[in-house]
C-alpha positions as CSV (number, residue, x, y, z in Angstrom):
1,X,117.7,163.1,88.7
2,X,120.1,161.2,90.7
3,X,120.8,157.6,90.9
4,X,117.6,155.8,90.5
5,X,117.1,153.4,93.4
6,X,114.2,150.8,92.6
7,X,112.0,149.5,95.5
8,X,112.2,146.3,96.1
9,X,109.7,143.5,96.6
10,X,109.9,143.7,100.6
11,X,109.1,147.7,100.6
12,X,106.6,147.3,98.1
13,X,105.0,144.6,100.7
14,X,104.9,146.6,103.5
15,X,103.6,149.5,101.0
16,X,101.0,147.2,100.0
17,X,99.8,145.8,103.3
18,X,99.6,149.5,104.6
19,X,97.3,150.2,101.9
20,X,95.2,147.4,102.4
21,X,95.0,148.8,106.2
22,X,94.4,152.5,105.3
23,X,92.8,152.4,102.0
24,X,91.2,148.9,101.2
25,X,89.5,148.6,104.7
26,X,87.8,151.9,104.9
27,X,86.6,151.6,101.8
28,X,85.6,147.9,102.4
29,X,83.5,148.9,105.6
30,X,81.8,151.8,103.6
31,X,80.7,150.1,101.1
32,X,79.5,146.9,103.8
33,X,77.1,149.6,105.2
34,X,76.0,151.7,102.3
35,X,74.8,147.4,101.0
36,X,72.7,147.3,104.6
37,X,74.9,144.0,105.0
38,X,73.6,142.4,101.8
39,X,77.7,142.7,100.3
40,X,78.3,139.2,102.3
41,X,77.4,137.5,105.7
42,X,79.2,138.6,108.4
43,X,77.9,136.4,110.5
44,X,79.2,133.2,108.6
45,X,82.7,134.5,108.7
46,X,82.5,134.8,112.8
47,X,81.0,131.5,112.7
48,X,84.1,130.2,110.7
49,X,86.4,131.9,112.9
50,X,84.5,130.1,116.4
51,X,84.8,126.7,114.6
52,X,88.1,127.2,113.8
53,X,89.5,128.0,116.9
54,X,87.9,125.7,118.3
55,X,89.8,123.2,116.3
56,X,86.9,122.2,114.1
57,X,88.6,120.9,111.0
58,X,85.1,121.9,109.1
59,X,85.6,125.6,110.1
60,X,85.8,127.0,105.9
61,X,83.5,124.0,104.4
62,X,80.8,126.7,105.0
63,X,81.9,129.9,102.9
64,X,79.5,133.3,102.5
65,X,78.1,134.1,99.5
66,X,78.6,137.4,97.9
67,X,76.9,140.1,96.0
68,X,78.5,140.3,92.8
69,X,77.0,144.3,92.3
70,X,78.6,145.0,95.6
71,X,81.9,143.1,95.2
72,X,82.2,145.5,92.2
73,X,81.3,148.1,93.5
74,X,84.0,147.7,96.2
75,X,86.4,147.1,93.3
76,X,85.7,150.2,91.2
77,X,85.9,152.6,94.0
78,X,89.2,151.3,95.9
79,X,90.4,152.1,91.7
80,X,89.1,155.0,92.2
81,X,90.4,156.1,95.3
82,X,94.3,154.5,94.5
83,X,94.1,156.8,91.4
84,X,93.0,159.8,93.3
85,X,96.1,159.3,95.7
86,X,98.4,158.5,92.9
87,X,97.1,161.6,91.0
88,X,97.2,163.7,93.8
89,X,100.2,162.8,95.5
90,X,102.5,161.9,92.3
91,X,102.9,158.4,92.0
92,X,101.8,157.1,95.8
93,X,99.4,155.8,98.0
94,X,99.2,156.4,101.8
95,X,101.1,153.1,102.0
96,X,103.5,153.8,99.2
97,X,104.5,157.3,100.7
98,X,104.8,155.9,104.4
99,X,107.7,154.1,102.7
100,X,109.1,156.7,100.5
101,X,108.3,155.1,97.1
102,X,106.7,155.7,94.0
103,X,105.2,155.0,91.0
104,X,107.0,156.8,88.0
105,X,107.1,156.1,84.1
106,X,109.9,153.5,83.1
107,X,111.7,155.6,80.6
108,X,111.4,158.8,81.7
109,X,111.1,158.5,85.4
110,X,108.2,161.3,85.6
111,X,104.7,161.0,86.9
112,X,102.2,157.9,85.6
113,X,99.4,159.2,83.6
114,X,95.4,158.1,83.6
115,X,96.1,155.3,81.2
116,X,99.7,154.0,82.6
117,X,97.8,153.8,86.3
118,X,94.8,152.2,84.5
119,X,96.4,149.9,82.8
120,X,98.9,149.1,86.0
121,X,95.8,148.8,88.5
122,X,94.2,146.1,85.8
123,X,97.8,144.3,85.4
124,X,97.2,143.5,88.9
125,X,94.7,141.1,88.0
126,X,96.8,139.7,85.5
127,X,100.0,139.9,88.1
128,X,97.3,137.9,90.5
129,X,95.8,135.6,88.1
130,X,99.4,134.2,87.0
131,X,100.0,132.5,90.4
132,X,101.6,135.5,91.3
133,X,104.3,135.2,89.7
134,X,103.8,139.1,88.4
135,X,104.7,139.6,91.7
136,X,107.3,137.4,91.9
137,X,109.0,139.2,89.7
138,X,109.9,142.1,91.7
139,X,111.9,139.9,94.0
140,X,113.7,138.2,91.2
141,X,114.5,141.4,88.4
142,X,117.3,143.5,89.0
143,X,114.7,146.9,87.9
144,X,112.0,145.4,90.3
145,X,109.0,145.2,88.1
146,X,106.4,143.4,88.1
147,X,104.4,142.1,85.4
148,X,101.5,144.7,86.2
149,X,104.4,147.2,85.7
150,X,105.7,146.0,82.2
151,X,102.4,145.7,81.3
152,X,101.7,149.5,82.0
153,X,105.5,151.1,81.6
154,X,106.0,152.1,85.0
155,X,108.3,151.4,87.5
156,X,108.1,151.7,91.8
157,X,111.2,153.5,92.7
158,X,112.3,155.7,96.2
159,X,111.8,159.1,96.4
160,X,114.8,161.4,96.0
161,X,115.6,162.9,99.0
162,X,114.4,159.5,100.4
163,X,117.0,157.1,98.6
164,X,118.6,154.3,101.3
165,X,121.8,153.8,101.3
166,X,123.9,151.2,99.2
């Protein structure tokens, strides 16, 4: 292996916001049909939106509630499908290979296992939970990892023949 070049916590953004587009929201609009609309009220969220730009300053007092079942439901299978990519295309996402980077064990630089992209995809939540701040930490470590990295032994680095230049 060459010179390892860790991704940073600007590529790692724009890997993550792709995701949300390509992965998250698919998912999320599935699973809002297969619930027959009983996930959450649309309809409050386009009244929210009205008030707000109307420059109502009571636009988010009024907030939808949601279905617990199908809020996990949604959770579980956008794990589900991240692992599937990450299994199947060694380490990356849609918005993760978009960028050229990957997911790869700490030490030994190979391909995350079941329980490393487990553990990872749960450290999120913890990464989340903390302010942010395991997020943070990408920005502000000279390896780039997060908490929900330390936490699982991985590391998000460029591919190879992808690496940018110094």
């Amino acid at each position: 292996m060459n010179e390892v070049k860790y991704a940073g916590f600007w590529i790692r953004f724009v890997a993550s916001f792709l995701d949300t587009l390509f992965l998250a929201l698919p998912v999320a609009i599935v699973i809002y049909f297969l619930s027959d609309g009983n996930w959450f009220d649309f309809s409050i969220y386009q009244q929210n939106i009205q008030m707000a730009m109307s420059g109502n300053i009571h636009a988010l007092d009024n907030q939808p509630q949601t279905s617990f079942t199908w809020e996990l439901i949604f959770e579980i299978s956008v794990l589900v499908v991240t692992m599937i990519f990450w299994k199947r295309w060694r380490g990356a996402t849609p918005g993760k290979r978009f960028v050229h980077i990957k997911i790869v064990d700490a030490k030994t630089f190979k391909d995350i296992n079941n329980k490393e992209a487990i553990t990872r995809s749960f450290g999120y939540i913890v990464s989340t939970a903390l302010f942010l701040i395991g997020f943070i930490m990408v920005g502000i470590r000279k390896d780039k990892r997060g908490l929900h990295d330390l936490l699982a032994g991985t590391v998000v680095i460029y591919e190879e023949d992808s690496n940018p230049q110094s």
